[in-house]
C-alpha positions as CSV (number, residue, x, y, z in Angstrom):
1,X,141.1,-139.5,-42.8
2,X,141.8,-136.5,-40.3
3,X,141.2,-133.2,-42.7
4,X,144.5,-132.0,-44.0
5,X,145.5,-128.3,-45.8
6,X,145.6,-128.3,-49.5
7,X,146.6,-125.5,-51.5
8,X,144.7,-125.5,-54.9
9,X,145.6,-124.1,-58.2
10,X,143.4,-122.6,-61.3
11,X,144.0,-120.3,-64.4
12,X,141.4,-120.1,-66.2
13,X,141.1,-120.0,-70.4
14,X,140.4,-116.4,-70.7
15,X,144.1,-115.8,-69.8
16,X,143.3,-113.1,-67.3
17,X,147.3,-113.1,-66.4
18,X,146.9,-114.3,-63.2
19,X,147.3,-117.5,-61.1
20,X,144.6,-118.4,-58.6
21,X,146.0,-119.7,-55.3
22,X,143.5,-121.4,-52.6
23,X,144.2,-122.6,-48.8
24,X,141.4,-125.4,-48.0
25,X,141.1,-127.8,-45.0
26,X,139.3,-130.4,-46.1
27,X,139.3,-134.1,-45.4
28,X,137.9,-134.5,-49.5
29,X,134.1,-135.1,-48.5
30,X,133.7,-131.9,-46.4
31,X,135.1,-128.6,-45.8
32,X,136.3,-127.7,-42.8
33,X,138.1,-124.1,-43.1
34,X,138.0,-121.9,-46.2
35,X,142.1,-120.6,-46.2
36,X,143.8,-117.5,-47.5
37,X,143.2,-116.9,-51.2
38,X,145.3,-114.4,-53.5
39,X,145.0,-113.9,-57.2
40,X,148.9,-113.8,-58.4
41,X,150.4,-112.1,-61.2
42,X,152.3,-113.7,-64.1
43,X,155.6,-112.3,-65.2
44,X,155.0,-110.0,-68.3
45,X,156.3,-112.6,-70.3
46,X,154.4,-115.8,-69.7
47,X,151.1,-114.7,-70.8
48,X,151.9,-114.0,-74.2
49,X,154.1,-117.7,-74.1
50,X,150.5,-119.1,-72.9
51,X,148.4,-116.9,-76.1
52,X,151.1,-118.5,-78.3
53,X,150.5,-122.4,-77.2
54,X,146.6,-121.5,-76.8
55,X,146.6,-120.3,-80.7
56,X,149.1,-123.6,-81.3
57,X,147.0,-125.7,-79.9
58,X,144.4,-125.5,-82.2
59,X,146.4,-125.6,-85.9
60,X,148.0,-129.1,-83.7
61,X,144.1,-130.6,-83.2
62,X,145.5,-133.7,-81.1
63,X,147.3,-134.2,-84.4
64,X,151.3,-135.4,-85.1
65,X,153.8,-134.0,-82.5
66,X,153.1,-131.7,-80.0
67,X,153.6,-127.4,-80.8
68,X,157.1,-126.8,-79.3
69,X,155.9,-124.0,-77.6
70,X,154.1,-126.5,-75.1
71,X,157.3,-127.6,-73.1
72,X,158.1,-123.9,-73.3
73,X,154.9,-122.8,-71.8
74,X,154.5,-125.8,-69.6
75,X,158.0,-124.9,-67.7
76,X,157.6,-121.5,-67.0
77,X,154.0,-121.8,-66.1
78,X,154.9,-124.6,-64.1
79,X,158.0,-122.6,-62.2
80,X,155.5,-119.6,-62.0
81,X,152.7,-121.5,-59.9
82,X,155.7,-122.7,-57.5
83,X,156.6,-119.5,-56.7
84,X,152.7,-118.3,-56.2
85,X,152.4,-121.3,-53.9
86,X,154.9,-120.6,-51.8
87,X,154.3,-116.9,-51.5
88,X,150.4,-117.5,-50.3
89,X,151.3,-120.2,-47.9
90,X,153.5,-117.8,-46.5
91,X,151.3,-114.7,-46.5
92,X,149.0,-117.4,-44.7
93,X,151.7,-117.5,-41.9
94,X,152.2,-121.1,-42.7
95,X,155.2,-123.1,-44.2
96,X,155.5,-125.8,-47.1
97,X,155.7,-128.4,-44.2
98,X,151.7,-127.6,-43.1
99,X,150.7,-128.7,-46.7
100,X,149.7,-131.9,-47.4
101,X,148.5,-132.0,-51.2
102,X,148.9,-129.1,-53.8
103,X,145.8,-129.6,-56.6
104,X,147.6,-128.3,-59.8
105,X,145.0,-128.0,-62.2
106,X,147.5,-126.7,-64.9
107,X,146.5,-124.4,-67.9
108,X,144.0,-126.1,-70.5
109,X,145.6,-125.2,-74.1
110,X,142.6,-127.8,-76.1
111,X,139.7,-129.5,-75.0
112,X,137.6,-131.7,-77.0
113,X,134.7,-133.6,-75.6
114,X,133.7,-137.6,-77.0
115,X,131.5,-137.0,-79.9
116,X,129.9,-139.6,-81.9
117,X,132.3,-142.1,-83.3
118,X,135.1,-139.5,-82.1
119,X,137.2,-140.1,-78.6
120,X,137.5,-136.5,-77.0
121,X,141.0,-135.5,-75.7
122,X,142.5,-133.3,-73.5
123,X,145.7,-131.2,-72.9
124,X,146.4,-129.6,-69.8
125,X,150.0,-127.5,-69.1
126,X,151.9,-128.6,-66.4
127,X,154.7,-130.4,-65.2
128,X,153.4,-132.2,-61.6
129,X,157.0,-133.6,-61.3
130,X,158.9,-130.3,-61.7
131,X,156.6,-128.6,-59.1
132,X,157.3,-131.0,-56.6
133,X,160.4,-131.2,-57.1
134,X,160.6,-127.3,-56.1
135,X,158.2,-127.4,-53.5
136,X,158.8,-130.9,-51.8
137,X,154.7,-131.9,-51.3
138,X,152.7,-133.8,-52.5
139,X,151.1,-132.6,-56.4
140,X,148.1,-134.1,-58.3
141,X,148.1,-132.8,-61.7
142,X,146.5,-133.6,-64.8
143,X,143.0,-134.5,-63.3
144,X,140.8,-134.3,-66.9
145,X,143.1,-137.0,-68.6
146,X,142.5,-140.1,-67.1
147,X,138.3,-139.0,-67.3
148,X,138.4,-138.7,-71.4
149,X,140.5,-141.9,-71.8
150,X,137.5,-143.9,-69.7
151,X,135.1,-142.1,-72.2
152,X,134.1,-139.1,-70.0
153,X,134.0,-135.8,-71.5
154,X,136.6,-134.7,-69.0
155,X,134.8,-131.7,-67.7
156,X,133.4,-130.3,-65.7
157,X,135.1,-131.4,-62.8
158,X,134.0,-129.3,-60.0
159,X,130.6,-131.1,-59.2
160,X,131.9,-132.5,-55.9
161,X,133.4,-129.3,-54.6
162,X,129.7,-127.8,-56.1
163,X,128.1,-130.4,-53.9
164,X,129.5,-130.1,-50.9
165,X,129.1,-126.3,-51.2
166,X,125.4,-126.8,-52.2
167,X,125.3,-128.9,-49.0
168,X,126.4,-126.2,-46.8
169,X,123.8,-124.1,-48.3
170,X,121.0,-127.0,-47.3
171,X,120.7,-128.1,-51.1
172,X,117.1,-129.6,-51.9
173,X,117.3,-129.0,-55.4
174,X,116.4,-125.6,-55.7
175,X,119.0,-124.3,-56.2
176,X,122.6,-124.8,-58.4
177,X,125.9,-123.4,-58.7
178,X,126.9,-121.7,-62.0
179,X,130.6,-120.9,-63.0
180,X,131.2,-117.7,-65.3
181,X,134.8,-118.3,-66.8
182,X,135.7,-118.7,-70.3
183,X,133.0,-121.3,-70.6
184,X,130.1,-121.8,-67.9
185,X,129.0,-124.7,-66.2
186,X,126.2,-125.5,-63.8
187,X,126.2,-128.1,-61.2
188,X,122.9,-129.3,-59.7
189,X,122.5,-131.7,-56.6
190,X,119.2,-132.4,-54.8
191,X,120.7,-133.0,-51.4
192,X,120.6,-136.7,-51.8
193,X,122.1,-139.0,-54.4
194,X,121.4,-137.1,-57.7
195,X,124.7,-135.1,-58.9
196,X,124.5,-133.5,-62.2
197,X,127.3,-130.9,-63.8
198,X,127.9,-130.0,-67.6
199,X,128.9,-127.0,-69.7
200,X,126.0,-124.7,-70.5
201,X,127.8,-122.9,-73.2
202,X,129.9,-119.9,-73.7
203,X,130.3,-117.3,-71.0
204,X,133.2,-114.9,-70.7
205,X,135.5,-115.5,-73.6
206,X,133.9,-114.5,-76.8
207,X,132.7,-111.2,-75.1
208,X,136.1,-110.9,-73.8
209,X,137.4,-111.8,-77.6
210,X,135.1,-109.7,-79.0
211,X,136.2,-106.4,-77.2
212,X,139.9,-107.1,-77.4
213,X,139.3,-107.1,-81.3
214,X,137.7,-103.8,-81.5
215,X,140.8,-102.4,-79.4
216,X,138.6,-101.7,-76.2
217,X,140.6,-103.3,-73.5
218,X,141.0,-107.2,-71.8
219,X,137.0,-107.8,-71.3
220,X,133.3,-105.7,-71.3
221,X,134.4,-104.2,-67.8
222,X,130.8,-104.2,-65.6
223,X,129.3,-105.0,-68.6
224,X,129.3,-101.2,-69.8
225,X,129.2,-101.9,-73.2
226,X,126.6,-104.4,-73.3
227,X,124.7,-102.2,-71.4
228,X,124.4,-100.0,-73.9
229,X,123.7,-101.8,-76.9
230,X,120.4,-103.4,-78.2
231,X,119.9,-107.4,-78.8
232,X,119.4,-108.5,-82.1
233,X,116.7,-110.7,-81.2
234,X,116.3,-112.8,-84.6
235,X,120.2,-113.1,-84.7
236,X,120.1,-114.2,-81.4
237,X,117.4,-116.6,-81.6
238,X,118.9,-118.2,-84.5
239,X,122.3,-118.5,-82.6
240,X,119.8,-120.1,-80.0
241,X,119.4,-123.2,-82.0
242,X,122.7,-124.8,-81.9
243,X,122.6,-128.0,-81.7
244,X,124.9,-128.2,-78.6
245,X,122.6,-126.0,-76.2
246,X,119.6,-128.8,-76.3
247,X,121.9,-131.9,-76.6
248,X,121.3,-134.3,-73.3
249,X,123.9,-133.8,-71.0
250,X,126.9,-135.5,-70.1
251,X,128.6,-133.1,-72.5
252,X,131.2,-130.1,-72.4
253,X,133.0,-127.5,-74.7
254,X,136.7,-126.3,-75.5
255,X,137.1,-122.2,-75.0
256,X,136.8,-122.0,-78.5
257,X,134.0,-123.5,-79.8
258,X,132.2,-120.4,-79.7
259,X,133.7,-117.5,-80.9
260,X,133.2,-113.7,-81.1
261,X,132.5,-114.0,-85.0
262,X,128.6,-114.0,-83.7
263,X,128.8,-110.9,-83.6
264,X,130.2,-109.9,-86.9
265,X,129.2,-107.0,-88.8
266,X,127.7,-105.1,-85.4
267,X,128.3,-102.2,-83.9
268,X,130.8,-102.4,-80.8
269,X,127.8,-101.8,-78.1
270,X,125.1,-104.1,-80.3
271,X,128.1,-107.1,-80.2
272,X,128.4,-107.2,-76.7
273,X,125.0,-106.8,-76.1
274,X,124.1,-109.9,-78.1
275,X,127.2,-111.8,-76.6
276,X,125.9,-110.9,-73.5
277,X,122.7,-112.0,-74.2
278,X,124.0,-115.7,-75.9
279,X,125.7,-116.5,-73.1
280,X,122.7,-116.2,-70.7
281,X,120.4,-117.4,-72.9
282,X,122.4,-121.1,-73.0
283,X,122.2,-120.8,-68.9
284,X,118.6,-121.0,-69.4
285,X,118.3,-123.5,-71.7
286,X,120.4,-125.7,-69.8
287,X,118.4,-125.5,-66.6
288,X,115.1,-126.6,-68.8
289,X,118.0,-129.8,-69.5
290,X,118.0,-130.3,-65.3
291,X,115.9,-133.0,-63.1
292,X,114.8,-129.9,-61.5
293,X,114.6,-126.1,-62.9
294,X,116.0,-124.4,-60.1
295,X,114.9,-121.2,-59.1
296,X,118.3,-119.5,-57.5
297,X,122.3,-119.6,-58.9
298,X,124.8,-119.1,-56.9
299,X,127.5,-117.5,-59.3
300,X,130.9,-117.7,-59.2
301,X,133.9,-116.7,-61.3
302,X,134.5,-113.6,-63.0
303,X,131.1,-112.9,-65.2
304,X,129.3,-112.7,-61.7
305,X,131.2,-109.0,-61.5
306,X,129.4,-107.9,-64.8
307,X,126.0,-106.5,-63.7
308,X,124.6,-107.2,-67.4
309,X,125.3,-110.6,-67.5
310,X,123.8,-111.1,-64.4
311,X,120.7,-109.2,-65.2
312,X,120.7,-111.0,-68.1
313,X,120.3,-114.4,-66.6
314,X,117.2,-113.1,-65.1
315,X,115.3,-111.6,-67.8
316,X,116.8,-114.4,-70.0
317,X,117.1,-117.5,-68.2
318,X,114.6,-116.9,-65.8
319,X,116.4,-117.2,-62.4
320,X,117.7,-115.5,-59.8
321,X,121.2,-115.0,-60.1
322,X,123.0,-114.6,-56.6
323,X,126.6,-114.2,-56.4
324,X,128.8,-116.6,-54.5
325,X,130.0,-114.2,-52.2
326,X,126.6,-113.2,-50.4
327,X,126.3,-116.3,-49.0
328,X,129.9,-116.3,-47.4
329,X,131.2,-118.5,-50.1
330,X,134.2,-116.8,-52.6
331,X,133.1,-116.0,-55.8
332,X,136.6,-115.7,-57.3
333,X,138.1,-118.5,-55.4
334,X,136.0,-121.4,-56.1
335,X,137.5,-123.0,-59.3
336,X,140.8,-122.7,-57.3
337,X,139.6,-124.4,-53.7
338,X,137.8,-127.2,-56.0
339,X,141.5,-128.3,-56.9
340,X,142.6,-128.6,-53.4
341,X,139.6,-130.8,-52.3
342,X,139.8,-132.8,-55.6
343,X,143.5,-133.6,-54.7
344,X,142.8,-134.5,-51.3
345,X,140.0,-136.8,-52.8
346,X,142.8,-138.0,-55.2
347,X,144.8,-139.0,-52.3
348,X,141.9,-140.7,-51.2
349,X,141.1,-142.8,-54.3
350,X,137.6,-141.1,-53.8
351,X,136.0,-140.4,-57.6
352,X,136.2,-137.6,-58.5
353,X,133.9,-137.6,-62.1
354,X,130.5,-139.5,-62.1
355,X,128.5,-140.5,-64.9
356,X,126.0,-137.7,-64.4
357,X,128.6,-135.2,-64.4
358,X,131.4,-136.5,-67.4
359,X,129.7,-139.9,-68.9
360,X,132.2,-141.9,-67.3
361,X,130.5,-145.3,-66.9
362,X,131.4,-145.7,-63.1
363,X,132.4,-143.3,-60.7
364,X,136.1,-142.3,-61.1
365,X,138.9,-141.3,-59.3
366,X,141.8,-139.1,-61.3
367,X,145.0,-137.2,-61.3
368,X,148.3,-138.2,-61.4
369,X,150.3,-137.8,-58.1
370,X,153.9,-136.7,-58.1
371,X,155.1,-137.5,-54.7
């Protein structure tokens, strides 16, 4: 297959309030040309619509019919992306007609990963249908669903976008890709046939929870707060032992599963400092989990911009934490380019979850396409 533009979507579980919108040329295997990227706004009113169905979502557990709110949510969410989609393929001088696939990846309300004698499940926002319906191209939606139902923990999903960055970067092993968003997740690849990927723990959102509680704005901005606090090393090393952070991987976490009550009963700059300090902590103890410790990240997503965190993964986790965007690659536009090549690979019926990477017992293929 000749390489075709895809325009990928992402918004991540931190609720940020905006949509990231990716151009990639890619034929699914590799990429050919990194395309304009823009971070869009939501309308005022959606993000409290997606707080609502978020804090739904869990009260619902998979359980009974589904929160009205979702169909709510899901629609204006849904009509929102659209319109970002075709503002950035037109600020990228280009028309609906030069896209072959849109990768929606939709807005993850609950995720719950296959735990012993429990199936995990899933639930993404997002109407596929509806969105290409207004745009007229091709969609792939819903790409964690198919994954869980097989058995996989339906996340993470970007190890083959991972990969064949890693491979541009001459991956030998030594090196991984970690994604700061609500959650993080590594992806290791040893230039040959060995793909691995799973959730090392929290990242972002309970230090992002934690400061919106004590009324001190969205998120810990360049980790000022945390820089001025002190770790409370016995708390933390007891958080340390949860049973999660040394459980053999395949395995991944909802946005939730760790919370800012970690923190509870500390002082605003002593909280963040040991939320800080958790969520670099798991890095570490999830490279010990790899084939291969690696001795360089390449950091994407929004925690790479917070100069304690990164710090953090080197005192803590022992590595050296590079961000993305040093070696030419987009920090805040990878999650959002891994949907476009993941729909082009959809198209392609190439898999796009491995049993290293979800616990899928084959290599998979997923999404649904509308179109």
């Amino acid at each position: 297959m000749e390489p075709i533009w895809a325009v990928g979507l992402m918004t991540g579980t931190v609720l940020d309030g905006n949509i990231d919108v990716a151009l990639l040329k890619t034929d699914g295997e590799r990429i050919e040309t990194f395309g304009f990227y823009a971070l869009v706004p939501y309308e005022a009113s959606i993000l409290p619509m997606l707080e609502e169905a978020q804090a739904a979502a869990r009260v619902w557990n998979f359980e009974g019919p589904e929160p009205a709110i979702f169909a709510e949510a899901e629609q204006a969410l849904t009509r929102a992306q659209s319109a970002a989609v075709k503002q950035v393929v037109e600020e990228a001088g280009m028309t609906m007609a030069d896209i072959g696939v849109v990768g929606f990846h939709g807005q993850t309300v609950l995720h719950r990963g296959p735990r012993k004698g429990r199936p995990g499940d899933t639930r993404q926002l997002g109407d596929g249908e509806l969105m290409h319906s207004i745009l007229g191209s091709k969609v792939v939606y819903d790409f964690r669903t198919a994954d869980v139902r097989a058995g996989g923990q339906g996340a993470p999903l970007a190890a083959a976008y991972h990969a064949a960055l890693l491979g541009t970067a001459g991956a030998r092993g030594d090196s991984a890709i970690l994604n700061l968003g609500g959650v993080g997740n590594v992806t290791w690849w040893d230039g040959k046939s060995d793909l691995v990927a799973f959730d090392t723990g929290p990242a972002n959102a309970p230090i992002n929870d934690f400061v919106k509680a004590r009324g001190l704005g969205e998120m810990d901005r360049d980790g000022a707060l945390a820089a001025t606090g002190t770790v409370d090393e016995a708390r933390l090393a007891k958080l340390l032992e949860h049973p999660y952070l040394s459980a053999a991987y395949p395995k991944s976490l909802d946005r939730f599963d760790f919370t800012a009550s970690m923190a509870d009963g500390l002082s605003d700059a002593d909280g963040a400092a040991l939320l800080t300090a958790f969520s670099a902590s798991c890095v570490g103890k999830a490279l010990d989990l790899l084939p291969q410790r690696p001795k360089a990240l390449y950091v994407s997503g929004g925690g790479r911009r917070n100069p304690t965190f990164m710090a953090m993964l080197g005192a803590r986790a022992g590595v050296e934490a590079i961000s993305a965007d040093t070696i030419g690659w987009r920090g805040d536009a990878v999650e959002a380019e891994c949907f476009a090549f993941l729909a082009v690979r959809a198209l392609r019926g190439l898999p796009i979850s491995f049993p290293s990477t979800t616990g899928v017992p084959e290599p998979m293929t997923g999404g649904r396409i509308a179109g």
